[in-house]
C-alpha positions in Angstrom: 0.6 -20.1 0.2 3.4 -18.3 1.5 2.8 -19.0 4.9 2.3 -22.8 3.7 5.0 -23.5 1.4 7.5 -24.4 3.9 5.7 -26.9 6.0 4.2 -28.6 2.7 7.4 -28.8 1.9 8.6 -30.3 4.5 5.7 -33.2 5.0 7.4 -33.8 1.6 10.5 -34.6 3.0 12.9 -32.2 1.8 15.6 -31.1 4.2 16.0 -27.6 5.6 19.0 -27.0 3.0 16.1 -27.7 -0.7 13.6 -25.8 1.0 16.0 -22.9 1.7 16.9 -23.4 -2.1 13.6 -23.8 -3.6 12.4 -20.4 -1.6 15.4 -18.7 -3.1 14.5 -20.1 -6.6 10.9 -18.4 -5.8 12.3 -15.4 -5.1 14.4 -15.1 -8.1 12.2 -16.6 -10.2 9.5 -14.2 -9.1 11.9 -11.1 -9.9 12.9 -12.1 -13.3 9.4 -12.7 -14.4 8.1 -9.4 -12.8 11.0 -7.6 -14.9 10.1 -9.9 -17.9 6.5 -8.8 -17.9 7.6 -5.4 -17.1 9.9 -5.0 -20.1 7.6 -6.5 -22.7 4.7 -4.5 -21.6 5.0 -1.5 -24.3 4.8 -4.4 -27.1 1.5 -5.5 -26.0 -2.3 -4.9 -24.1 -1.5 -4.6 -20.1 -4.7 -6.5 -19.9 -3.1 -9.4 -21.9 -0.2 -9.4 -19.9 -2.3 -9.9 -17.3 -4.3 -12.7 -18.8 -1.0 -14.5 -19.5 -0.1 -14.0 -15.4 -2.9 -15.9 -14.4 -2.2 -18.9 -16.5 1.2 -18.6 -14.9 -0.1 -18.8 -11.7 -2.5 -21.2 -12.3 0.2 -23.9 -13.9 2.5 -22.7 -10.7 -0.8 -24.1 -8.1 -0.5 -27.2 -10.4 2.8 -27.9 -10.4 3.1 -27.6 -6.6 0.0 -29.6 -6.1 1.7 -32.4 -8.4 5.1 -32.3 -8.1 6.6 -33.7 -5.0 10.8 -34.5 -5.7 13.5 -32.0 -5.3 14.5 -30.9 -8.5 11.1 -30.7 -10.1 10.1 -28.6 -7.7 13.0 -26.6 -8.1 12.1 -25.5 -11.5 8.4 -24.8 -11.0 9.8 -22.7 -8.6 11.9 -21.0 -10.8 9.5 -20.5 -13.7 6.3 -19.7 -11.3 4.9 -16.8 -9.6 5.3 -17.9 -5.9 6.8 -15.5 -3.9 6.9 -16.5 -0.4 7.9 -12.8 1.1 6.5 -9.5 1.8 7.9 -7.7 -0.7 6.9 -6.0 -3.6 8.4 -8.5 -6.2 4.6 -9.5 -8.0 4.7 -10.4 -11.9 1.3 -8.8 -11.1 2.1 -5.7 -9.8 3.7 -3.9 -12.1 1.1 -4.3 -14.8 -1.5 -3.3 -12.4 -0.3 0.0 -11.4 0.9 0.8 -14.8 -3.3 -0.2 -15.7 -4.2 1.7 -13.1 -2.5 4.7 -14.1 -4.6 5.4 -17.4 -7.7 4.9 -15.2 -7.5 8.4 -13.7 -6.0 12.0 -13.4 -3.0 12.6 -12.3 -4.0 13.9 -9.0 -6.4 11.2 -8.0 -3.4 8.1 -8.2 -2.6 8.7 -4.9 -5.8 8.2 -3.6 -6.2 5.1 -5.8 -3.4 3.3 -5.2 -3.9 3.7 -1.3 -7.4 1.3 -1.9 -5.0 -0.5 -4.1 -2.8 -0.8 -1.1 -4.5 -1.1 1.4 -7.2 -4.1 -0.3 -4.2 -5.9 -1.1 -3.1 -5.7 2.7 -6.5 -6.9 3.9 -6.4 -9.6 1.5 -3.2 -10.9 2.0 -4.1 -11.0 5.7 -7.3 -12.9 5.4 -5.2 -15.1 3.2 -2.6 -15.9 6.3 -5.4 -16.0 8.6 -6.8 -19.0 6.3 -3.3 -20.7 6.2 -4.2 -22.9 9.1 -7.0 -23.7 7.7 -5.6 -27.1 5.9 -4.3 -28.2 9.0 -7.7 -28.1 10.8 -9.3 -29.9 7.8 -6.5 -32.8 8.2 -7.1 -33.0 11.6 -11.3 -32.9 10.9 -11.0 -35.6 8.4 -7.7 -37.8 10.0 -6.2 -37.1 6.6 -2.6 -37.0 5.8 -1.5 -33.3 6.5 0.7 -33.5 2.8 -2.7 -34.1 0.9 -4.7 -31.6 2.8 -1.5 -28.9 1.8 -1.9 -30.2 -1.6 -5.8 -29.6 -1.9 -4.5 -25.9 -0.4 -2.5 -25.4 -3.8 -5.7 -26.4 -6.0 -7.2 -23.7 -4.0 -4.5 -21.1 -5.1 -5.2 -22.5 -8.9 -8.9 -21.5 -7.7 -7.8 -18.0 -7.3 -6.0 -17.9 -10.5 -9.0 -18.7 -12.2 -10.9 -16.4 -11.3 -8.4 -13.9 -11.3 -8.4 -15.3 -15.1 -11.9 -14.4 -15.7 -11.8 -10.9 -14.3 -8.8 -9.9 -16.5 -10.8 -11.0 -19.7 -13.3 -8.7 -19.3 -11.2 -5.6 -19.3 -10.4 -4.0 -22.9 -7.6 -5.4 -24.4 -6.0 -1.6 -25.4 -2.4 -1.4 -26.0 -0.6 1.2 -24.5 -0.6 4.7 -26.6 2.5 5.8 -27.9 2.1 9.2 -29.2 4.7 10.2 -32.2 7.1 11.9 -29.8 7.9 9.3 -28.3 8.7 7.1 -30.6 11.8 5.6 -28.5 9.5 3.5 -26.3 8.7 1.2 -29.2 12.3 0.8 -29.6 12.8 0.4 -26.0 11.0 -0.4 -22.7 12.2 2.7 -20.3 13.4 4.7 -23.6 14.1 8.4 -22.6 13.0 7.8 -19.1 15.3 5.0 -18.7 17.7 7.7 -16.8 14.9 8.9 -14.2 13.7 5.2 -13.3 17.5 3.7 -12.7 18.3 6.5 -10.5 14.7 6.2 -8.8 15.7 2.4 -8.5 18.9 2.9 -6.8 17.2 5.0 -4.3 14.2 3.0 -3.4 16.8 -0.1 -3.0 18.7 2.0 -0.3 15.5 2.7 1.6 14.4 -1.4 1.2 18.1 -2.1 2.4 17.9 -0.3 5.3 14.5 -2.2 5.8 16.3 -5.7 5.5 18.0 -4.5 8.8 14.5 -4.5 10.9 12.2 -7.0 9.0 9.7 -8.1 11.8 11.2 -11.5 12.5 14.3 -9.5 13.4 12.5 -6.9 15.5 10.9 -9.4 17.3 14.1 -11.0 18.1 15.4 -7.7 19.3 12.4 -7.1 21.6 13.2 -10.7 22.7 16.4 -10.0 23.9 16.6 -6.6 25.1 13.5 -6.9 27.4 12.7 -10.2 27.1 9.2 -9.9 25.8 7.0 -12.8 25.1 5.8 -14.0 21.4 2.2 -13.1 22.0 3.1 -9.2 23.4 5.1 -9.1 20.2 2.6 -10.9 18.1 -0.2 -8.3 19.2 2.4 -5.2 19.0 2.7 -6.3 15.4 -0.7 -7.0 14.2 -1.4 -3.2 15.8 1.7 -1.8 13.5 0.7 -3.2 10.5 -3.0 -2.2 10.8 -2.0 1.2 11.9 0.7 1.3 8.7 -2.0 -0.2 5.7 -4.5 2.5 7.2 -2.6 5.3 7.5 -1.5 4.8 3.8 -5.1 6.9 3.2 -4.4 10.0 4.6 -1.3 10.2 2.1 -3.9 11.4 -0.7 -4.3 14.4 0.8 -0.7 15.0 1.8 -0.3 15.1 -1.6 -2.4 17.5 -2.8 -1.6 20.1 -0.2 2.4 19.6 -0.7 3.1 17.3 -3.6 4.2 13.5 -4.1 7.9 13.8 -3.2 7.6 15.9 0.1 4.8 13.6 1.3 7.0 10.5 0.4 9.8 12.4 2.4 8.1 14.8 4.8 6.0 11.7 6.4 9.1 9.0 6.1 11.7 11.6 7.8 9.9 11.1 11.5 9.3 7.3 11.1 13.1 7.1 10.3 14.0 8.7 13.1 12.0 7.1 15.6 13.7 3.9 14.6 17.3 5.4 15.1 15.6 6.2 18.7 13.9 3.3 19.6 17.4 1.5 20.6 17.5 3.8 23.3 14.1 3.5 24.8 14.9 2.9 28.9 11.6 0.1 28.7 10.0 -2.2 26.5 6.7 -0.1 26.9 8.9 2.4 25.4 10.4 0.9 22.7 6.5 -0.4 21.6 5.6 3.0 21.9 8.1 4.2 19.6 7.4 1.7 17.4 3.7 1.8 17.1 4.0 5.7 16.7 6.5 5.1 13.6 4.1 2.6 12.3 1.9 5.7 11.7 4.1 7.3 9.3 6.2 4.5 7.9 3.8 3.7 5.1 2.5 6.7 4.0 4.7 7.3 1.1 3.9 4.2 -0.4 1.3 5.8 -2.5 2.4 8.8 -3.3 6.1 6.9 -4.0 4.0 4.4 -6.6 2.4 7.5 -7.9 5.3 9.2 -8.5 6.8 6.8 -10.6 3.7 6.9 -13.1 3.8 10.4 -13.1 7.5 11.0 -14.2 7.3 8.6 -17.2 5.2 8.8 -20.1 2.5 5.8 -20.4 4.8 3.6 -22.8 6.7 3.6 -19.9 5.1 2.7 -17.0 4.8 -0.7 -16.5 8.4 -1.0 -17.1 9.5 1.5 -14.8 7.1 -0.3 -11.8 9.0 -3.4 -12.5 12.6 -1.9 -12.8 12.2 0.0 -9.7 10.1 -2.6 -7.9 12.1 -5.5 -8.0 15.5 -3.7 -6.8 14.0 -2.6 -3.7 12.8 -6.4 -2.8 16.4 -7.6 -3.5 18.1 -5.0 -1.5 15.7 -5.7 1.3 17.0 -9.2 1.3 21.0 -7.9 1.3 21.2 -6.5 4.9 19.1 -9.1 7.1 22.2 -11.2 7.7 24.4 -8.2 9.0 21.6 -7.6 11.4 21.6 -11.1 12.8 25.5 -10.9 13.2 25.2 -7.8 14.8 22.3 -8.8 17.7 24.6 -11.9 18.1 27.3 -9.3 19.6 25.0 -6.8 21.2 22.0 -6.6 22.3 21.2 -2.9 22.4 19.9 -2.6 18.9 22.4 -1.7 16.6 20.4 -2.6 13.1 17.6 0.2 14.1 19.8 2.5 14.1 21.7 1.9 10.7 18.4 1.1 9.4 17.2 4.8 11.0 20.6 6.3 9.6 19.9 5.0 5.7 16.3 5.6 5.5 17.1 9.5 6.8 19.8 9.7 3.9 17.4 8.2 1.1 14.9 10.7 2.5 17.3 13.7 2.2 18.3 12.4 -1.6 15.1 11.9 -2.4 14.2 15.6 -1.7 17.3 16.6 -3.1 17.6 14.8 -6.2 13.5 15.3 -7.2 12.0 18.1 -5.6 11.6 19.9 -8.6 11.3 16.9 -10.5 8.4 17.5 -13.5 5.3 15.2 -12.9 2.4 15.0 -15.7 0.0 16.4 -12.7 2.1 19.6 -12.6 2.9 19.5 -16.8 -1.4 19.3 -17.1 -1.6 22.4 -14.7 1.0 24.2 -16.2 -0.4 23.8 -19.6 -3.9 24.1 -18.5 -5.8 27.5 -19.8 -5.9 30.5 -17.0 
């Protein structure tokens, strides 16, 4: 549906300027509600939070399907769970890895959220794959291309039925909250809410310096420095992103031999790097090489980063603290694309890379400075463990 929403939209006849506002209202809309579920989730089951995001999603596919002037739209928009971007902004997603969480040790999260990861990266790329699917059917059938991109909406309602049933069947428990900590009842991050702002802040530098190379503006650089074609850069890209949702499973054992923060920062230090270097690659072979190579390490803290999180707060906490330091990083991601744009517009020779190289190498060295030695409830099991 991401890939769809703007060209439904316009065989609705909106003009450039309300789709540009009705994506906007998705995105925002999307972040409140993730921080909304997030927030309320130590008042209730995760499971039932869950349950109530499917409904969500299902009335979102509805309204879309049904809707078709401006300002309606607009507010099923604003209200749904659409989120036409890449990001991490998912009412789901918190929940999810706050669910996940209570499902095993400590030590195993790693290894589970890189399935988690990694499933969600096949999925979502079947799901593009299928986007042109409606188009083909219109084409099959002479039908108006609108309808067929309506029908592709009752599909996404399909999806949040099912999604519906699944949910149901898992037990309806409401997070623990032992006596000590008696301050998450009162309060969504309580005593934690120190750790997860400060984790927020950095995790929004690192998705800030990501706004300056999202791949539409990579592939625009590779454009005009050495003029390569769509399809080279098209093929380039599929290669990174399989290369960067695969290598997310060898983070697992990263973190076992040498701990969640130096994985997040030991593996993120040389894809930083090679992106403050590609700039100067003499070639465009070069500068794919570089790129593909960085691909290899650019997404293996994801896993152990998401682990991390659940292992510094208590379980009152959790889905809270996905949220809170989830949506900040998709928002910062969306501050810097602009400046990037300006700056290719005066100068070809790749400017934004480096910057974005530059941040991601200071969030690194934060990161390891700030948490290091940061307490997780792997090492506080361990520690109180008998000999």
């Amino acid at each position: 549906m991401s890939v769809l929403l703007a060209q439904y939209l316009t065989t609705l006849g909106l003009s450039p300027l309300e789709i540009g506002a009705i994506v906007t209202a998705t995105l925002l809309g999307s972040a409140a509600l993730t921080l909304a579920f997030g927030l309320t989730a130590h008042r209730t089951s995760l499971a039932g939070l869950l349950v109530a995001a499917s409904v969500v999603m299902a009335l979102t596919g509805i309204g879309f399907a049904t809707v078709t002037a401006f300002v309606p739209l607009l507010l099923v928009a604003l209200v749904g769970t659409l989120n036409p971007s890449a990001g991490d902004v998912s009412v789901f997603l918190p929940t999810e890895q706050a669910l996940l969480a209570e499902e095993v040790d400590p030590v195993e999260r790693p290894a589970l959220y890189a399935r988690y990861n990694v499933g969600g990266t096949l999925a979502g790329a079947l799901g593009a794959l299928a986007s042109g699917g409606p188009e083909a059917v219109a084409n099959r059938f002479d039908w108006d291309v609108a309808t067929a991109l309506r029908l592709a909406f009752l599909v996404y309602v399909a999806v949040a039925a099912v999604i519906f049933v699944l949910y149901r069947r898992l037990p309806r428990v409401a997070p623990s909250v032992p006596p000590s900590a008696a301050d998450g009842r009162r309060s969504p991050l309580g005593s934690s809410k120190r750790t997860v702002l400060g984790l927020a802040a950095l995790f929004s530098l690192d998705s800030a310096g990501s706004g300056f190379v999202v791949t539409s503006l990579l592939v625009l650089w590779l454009h005009l420095r050495f003029d390569l074609s769509a399809g080279v850069t098209g093929t380039v890209f599929f290669a990174s992103g399989l290369l960067g949702g695969c290598s997310q499973l060898l983070a697992p054992r990263l973190a076992r031999r040498y701990g969640l923060v130096r994985t997040m920062a030991f593996t993120h230090v040389p894809a930083s790097a090679l992106l403050a270097l590609t700039p100067f690659a003499p070639s465009g072979g070069v500068a794919i090489a570089l790129l593909l190579v960085r691909a290899l390490f650019a997404q293996m803290d994801v896993p152990a980063r998401q682990a991390f999180v659940m292992a510094v707060v208590p379980p009152e906490h959790r889905a809270a603290a996905s949220s809170v330091t989830n949506v900040p990083r998709s928002l910062a991601s969306a501050t810097t694309p602009l400046l990037a744009g300006a700056l290719l517009s005066r100068s070809h020779f790749g400017w934004p890379l480096v910057i974005a190289g530059l941040t991601k190498l200071s969030y690194d060295l934060l990161l390891l400075a700030r948490h290091r030695h940061t307490p997780t409830d792997e090492a506080r099991s361990t520690t109180s463990s008998p000999a």
